[in-house]
C-alpha positions as CSV (number, residue, x, y, z in Angstrom):
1,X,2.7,-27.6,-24.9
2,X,6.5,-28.7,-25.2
3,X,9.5,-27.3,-23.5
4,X,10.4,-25.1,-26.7
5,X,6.7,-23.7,-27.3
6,X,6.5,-22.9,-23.7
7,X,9.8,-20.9,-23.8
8,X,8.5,-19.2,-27.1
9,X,5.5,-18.7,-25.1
10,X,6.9,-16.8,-22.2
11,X,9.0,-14.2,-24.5
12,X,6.3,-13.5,-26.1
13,X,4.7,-12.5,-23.0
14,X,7.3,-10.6,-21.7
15,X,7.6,-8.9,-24.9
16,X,4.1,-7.9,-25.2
17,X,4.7,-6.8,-21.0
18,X,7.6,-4.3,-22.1
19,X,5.6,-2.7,-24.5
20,X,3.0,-1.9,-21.4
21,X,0.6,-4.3,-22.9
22,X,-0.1,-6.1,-19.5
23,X,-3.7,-7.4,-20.2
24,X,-2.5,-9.3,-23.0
25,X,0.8,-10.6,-21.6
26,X,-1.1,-12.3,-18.2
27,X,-3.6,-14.0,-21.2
28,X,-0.4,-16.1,-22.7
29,X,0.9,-16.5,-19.5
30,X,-2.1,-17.6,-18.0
31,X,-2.3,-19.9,-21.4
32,X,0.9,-21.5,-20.5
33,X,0.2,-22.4,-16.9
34,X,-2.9,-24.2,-18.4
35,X,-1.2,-25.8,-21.3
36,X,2.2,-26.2,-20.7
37,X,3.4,-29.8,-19.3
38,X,7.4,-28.5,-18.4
39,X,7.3,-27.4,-14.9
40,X,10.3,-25.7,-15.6
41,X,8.6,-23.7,-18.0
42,X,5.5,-23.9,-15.7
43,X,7.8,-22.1,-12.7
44,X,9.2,-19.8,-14.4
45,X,5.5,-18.4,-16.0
46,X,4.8,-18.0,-11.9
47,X,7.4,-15.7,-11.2
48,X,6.6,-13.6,-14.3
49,X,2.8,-13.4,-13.3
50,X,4.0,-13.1,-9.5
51,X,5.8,-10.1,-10.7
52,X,3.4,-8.3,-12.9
53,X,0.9,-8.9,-9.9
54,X,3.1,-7.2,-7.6
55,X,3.7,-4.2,-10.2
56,X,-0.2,-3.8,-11.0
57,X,-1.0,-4.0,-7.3
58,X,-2.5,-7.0,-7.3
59,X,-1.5,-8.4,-4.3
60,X,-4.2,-11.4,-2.9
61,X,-3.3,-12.5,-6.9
62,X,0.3,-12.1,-6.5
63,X,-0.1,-14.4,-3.3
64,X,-2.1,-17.1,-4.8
65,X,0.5,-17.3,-7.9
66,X,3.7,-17.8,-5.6
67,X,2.0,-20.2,-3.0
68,X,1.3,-22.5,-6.8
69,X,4.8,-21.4,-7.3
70,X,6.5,-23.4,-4.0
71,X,4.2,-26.3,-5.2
72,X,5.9,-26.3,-8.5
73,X,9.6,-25.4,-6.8
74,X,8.6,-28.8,-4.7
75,X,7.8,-31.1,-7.5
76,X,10.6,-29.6,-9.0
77,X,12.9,-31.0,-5.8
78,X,15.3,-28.0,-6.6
79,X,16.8,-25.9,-4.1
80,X,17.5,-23.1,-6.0
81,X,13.9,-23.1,-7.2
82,X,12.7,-23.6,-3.9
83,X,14.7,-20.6,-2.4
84,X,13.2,-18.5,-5.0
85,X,9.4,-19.1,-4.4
86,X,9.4,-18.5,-0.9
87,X,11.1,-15.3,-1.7
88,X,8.4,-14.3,-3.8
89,X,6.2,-15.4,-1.0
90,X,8.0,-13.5,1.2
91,X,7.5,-10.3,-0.8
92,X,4.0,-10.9,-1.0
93,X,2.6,-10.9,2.2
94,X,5.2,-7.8,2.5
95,X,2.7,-6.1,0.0
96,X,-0.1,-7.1,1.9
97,X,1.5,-6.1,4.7
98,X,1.5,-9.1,6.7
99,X,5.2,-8.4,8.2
100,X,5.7,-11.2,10.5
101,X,4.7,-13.6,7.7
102,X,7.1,-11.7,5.2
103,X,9.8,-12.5,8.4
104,X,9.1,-16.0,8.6
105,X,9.3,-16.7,5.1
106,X,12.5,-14.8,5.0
107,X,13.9,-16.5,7.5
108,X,13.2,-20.0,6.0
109,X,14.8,-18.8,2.8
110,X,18.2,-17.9,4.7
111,X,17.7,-21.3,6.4
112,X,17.5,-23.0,3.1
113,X,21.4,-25.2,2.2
114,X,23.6,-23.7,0.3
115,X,22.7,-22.9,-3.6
116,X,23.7,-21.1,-5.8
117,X,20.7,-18.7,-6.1
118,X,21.6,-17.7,-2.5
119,X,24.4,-15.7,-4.0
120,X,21.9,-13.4,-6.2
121,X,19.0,-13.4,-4.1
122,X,20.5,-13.3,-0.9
123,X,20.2,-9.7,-0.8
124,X,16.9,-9.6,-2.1
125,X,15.9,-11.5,1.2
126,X,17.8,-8.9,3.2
127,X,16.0,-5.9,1.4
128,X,12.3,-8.0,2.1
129,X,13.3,-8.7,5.5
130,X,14.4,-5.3,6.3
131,X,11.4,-3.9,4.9
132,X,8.8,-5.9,7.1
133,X,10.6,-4.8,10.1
134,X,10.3,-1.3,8.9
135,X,6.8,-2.0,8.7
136,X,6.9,-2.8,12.1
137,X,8.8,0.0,13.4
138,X,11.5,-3.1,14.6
139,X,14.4,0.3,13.1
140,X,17.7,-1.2,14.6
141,X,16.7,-4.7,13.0
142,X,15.5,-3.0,10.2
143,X,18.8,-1.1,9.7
144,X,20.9,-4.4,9.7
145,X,19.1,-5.4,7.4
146,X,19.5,-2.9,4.7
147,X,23.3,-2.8,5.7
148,X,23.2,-6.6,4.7
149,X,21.9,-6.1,1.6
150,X,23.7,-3.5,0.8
151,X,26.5,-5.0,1.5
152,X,25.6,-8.3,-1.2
153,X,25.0,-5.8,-3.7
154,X,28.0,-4.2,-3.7
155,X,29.9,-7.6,-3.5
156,X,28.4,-8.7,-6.2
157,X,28.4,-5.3,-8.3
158,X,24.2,-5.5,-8.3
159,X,23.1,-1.8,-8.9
160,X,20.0,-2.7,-9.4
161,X,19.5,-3.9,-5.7
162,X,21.6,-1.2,-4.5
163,X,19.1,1.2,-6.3
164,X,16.2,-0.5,-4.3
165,X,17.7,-0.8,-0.8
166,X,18.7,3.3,-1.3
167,X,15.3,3.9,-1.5
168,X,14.0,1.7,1.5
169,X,16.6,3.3,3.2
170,X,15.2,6.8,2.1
171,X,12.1,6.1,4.2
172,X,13.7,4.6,7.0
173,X,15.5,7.8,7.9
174,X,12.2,9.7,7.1
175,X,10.3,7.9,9.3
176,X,13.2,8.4,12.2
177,X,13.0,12.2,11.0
178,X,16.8,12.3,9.6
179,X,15.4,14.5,6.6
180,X,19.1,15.1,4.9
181,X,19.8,11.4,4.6
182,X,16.0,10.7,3.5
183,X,17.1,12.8,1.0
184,X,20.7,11.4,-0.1
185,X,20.0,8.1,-0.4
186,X,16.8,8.6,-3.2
187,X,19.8,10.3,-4.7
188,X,22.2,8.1,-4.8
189,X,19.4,6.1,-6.2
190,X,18.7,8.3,-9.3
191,X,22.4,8.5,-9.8
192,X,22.3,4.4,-10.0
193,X,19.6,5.3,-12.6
194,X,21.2,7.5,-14.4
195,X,24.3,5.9,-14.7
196,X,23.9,2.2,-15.1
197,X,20.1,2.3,-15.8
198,X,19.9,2.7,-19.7
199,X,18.2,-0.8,-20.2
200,X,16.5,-1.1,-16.5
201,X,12.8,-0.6,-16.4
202,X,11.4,2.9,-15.8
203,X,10.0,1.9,-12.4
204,X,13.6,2.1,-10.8
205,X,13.8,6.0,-12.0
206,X,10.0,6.3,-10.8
207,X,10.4,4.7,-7.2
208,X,13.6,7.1,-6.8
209,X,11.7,10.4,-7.7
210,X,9.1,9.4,-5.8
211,X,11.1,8.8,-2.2
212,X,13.1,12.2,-3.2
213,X,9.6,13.8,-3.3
214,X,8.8,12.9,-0.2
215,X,12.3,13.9,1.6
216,X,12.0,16.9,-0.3
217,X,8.6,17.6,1.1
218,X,9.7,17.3,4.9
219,X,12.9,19.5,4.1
220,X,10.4,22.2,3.1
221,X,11.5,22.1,-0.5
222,X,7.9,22.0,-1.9
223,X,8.6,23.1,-5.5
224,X,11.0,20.2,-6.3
225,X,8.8,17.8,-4.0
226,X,6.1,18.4,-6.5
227,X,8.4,18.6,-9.5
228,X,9.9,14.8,-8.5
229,X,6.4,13.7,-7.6
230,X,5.2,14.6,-11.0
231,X,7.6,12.8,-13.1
232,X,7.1,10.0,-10.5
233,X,3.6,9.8,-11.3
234,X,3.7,10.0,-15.1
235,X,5.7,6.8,-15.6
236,X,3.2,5.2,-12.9
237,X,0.6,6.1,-15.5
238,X,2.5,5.1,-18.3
239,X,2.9,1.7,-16.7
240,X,-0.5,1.1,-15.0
241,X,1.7,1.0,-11.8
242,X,-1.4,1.4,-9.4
243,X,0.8,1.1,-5.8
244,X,3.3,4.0,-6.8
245,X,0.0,5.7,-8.1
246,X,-1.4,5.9,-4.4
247,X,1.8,6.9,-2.9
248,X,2.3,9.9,-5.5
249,X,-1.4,11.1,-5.0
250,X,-0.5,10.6,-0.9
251,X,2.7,12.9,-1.5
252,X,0.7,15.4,-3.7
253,X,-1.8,15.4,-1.0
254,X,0.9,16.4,1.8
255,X,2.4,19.1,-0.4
256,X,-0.5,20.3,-0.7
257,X,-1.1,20.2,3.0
258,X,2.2,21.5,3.7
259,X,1.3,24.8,1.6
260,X,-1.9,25.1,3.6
261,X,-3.7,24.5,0.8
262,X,-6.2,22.1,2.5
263,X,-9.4,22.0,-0.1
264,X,-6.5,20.4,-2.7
265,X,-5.2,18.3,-0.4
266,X,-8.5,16.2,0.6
267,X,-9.4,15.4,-2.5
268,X,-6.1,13.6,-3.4
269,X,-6.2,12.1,0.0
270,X,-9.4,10.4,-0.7
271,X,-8.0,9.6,-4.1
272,X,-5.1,7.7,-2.5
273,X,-7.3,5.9,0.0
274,X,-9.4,4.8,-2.5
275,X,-6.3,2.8,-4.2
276,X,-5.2,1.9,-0.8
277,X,-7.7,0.2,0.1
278,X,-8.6,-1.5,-3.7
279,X,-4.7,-2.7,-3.7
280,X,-4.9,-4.2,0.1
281,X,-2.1,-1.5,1.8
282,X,-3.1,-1.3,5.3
283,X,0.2,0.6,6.3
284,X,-0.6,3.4,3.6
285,X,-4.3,4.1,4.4
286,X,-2.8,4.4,7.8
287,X,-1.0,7.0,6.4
288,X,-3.6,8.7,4.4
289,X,-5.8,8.8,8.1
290,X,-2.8,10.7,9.8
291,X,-2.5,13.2,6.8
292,X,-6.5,13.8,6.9
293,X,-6.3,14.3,10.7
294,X,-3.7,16.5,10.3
295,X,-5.2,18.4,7.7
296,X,-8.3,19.2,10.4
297,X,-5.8,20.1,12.9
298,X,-4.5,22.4,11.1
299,X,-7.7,24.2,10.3
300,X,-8.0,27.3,13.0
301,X,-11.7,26.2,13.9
302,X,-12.7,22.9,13.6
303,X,-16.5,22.5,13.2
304,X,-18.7,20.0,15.2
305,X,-18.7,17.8,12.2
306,X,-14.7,17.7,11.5
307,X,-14.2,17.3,15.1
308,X,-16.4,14.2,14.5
309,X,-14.6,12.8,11.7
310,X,-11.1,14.0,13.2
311,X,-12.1,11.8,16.4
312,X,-13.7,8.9,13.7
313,X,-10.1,8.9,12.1
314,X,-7.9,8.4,15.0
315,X,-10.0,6.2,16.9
316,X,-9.2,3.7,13.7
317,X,-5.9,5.1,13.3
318,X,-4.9,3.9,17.0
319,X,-7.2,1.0,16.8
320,X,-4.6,-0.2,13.6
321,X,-1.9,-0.1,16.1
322,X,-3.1,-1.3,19.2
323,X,-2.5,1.6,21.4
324,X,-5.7,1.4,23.8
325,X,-5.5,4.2,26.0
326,X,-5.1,6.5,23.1
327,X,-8.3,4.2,21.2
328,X,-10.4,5.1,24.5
329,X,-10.1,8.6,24.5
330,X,-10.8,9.3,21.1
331,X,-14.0,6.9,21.2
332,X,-15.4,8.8,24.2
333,X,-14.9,12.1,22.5
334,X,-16.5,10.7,19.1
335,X,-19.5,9.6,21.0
336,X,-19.5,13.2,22.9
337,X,-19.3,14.6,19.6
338,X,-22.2,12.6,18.7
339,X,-24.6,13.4,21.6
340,X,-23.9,17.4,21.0
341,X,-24.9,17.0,17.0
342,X,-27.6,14.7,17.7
343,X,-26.0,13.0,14.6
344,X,-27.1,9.2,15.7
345,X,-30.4,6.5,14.9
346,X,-33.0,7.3,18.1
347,X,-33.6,3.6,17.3
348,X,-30.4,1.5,16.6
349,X,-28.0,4.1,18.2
350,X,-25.3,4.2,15.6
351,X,-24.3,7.7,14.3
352,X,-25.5,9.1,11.5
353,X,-22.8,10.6,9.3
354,X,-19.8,8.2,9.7
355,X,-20.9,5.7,6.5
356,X,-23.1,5.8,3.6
357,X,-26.5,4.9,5.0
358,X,-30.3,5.6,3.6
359,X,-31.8,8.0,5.9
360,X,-35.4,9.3,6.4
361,X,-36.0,12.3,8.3
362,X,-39.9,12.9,9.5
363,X,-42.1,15.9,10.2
364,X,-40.4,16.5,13.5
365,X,-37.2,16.8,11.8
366,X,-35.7,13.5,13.7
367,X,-33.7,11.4,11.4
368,X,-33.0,7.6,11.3
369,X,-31.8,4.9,9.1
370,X,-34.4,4.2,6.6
371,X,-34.2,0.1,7.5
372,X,-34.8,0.7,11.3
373,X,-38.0,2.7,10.5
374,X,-38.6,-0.2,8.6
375,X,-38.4,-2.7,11.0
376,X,-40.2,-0.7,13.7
377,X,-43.6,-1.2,15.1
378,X,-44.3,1.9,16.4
379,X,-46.5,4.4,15.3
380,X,-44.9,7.6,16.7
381,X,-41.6,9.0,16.8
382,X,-39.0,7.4,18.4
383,X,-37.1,10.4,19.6
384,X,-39.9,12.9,20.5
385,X,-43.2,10.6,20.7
386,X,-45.3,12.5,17.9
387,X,-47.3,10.6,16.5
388,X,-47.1,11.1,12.9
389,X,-45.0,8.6,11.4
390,X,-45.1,10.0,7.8
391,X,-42.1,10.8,5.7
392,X,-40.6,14.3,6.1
393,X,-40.2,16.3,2.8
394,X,-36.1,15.9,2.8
């Protein structure tokens, strides 16, 4: 495949990807990596899959296609080109939330000699970098670096970028609990979209809705929370946009929360987890954990059993952040919690409860994973010495 075909190639693509027909723009791009022999071509086919990746949540893919991407910028011997992929590289492992990785690779791309890319994408690098030390709780260093890019957006009159680092910045003050400027700058974001963003995709007007949701959620203002996290989540749909997906059932879970409305809220919670956890964001299941455990807090009487899951969820919500004191208590109260149910294996130990397991419970009304009965020689009960080792009816 020639130069021209391969161009031809890659609008079709993108045509068929405007028209939210994704599954069939990735086949002729994925035909043009295979065919094509112009590594221009070839580069530029990477960024679009690297892209749509990112977008569908695809993350370990959207890795893989912007490592073959730097190969390609190196044959190439382009700085420009160069400076590009490892900005995509950069913003993958941000996805996967690998934030000292996302640094590095930032870092290299600022180090890179002057091109003329670095104008355009300088800010983007800012916006990545400031990101991943958000991710990190790094705030002062994460701050600069939003003010950086903001400050190459506005230089070089890129509302698109200033639309994206307004809502970064939207969770930055909602993390440090300034809920009136967690507001504003989603705001100033719409009014980007609204003003200059007639031929911008519709994911610039979702991710603003979304971030005002959620400042509008901590200010108390539930109704237009959910109103913004609505429209937010019907152009997710629309576009197959599985990350904002998860963060709009997250932000429906917490309103829900917030109402006291708890039986709503779980449900949505373990909706969001679920696409957490299939899209590879460790720092959003974290944040699904803290909204579950707060969902049992704020129940007036905790059962035996949610005080065992409530210990479960912030023993891994404290092992995700390395804060061992904190880990050890809540693993000595989960196994306390534990010993009173009697919810654990009289043979292996483990508790009974926290995973999906097959269980068999026997006359005596002892239960224990099905595979350690299995694999034990005994002939009477483990826990209580009866003898028969029958099945129990349930």
């Amino acid at each position: 495949m020639g130069q021209d075909q391969t161009k031809q190639q890659i609008a079709k693509g993108l045509q068929l990807y405007q028209s939210n027909q994704t599954e069939k723009a990735l086949q002729v791009w994925m035909k043009v990596l295979e065919k094509s022999s112009d590594l221009v071509g070839r580069f530029r086919v990477l960024g679009c899959l690297v892209t749509a990746h990112s977008e569908m949540g695809r993350y370990k893919e959207m890795l893989k296609f912007a490592v073959v991407q730097i190969d390609t910028a190196r044959e190439l011997e382009d700085a420009d080109f160069l400076l590009e992929s490892y900005l995509n590289l950069a913003r993958s492992n941000e996805k996967l939330c690998e934030f000292h990785k996302t640094i590095s690779y930032c870092k290299t791309c600022l180090g890179l000699p002057g091109t003329r890319a670095a104008t355009q994408l300088g800010g983007q690098v800012s916006l990545s970098m400031g990101n991943a030390f958000l991710g990190l709780s790094l705030f002062q260093k994460a701050l600069e670096s939003f003010e950086k890019a903001l400050r190459y957006a506005h230089n070089n009159d890129d509302t698109m970028l200033e639309c994206r680092v307004c809502c970064s910045l939207g969770s930055f003050y909602a993390q440090v609990k300034d809920y009136e400027k967690a507001l504003f700058f989603p705001c100033k974001a719409a009014e980007l979209v609204n003003d200059y963003g007639k031929g911008w995709s519709l994911k610039y007007r979702a991710m603003s809705q979304y971030h005002m949701a959620v400042a509008y959620r901590l200010l108390g203002h539930l109704g237009s929370a959910m109103e913004c996290c609505e429209e937010s989540m019907k152009i997710a749909l629309q576009h197959g946009d599985r990350p904002l997906q998860a963060l709009c059932l997250l932000c429906f879970a917490d309103i829900h929360r917030s109402r006291g409305d708890l039986e709503t809220a779980f449900p949505r919670y373990d909706s969001a987890m679920s696409i957490m956890t299939e899209i590879g964001n460790r720092l959003g299941q974290v944040q699904v954990l803290l909204g579950v455990a707060k969902c049992w807090v704020a129940r007036k009487a905790l059962d035996k059993l949610s005080q065992l899951k409530l210990h479960c969820l912030s023993e891994s919500i404290y092992r995700s952040r390395g804060l061992q004191r904190e880990l050890r208590a809540h693993v000595v109260r989960f196994h306390e919690c534990v010993e009173e149910t009697e919810l654990y294996c009289g043979l292996c130990g483990e508790s009974i409860g926290e995973k999906n397991s097959r269980l068999q419970a026997l006359p005596c009304s002892h239960i224990f994973h099905l595979r350690c009965l299995q694999n034990n020689g005994t002939r009477s009960c483990p826990n209580c010495h009866r003898s028969s080792m029958k099945p129990g009816f349930v």
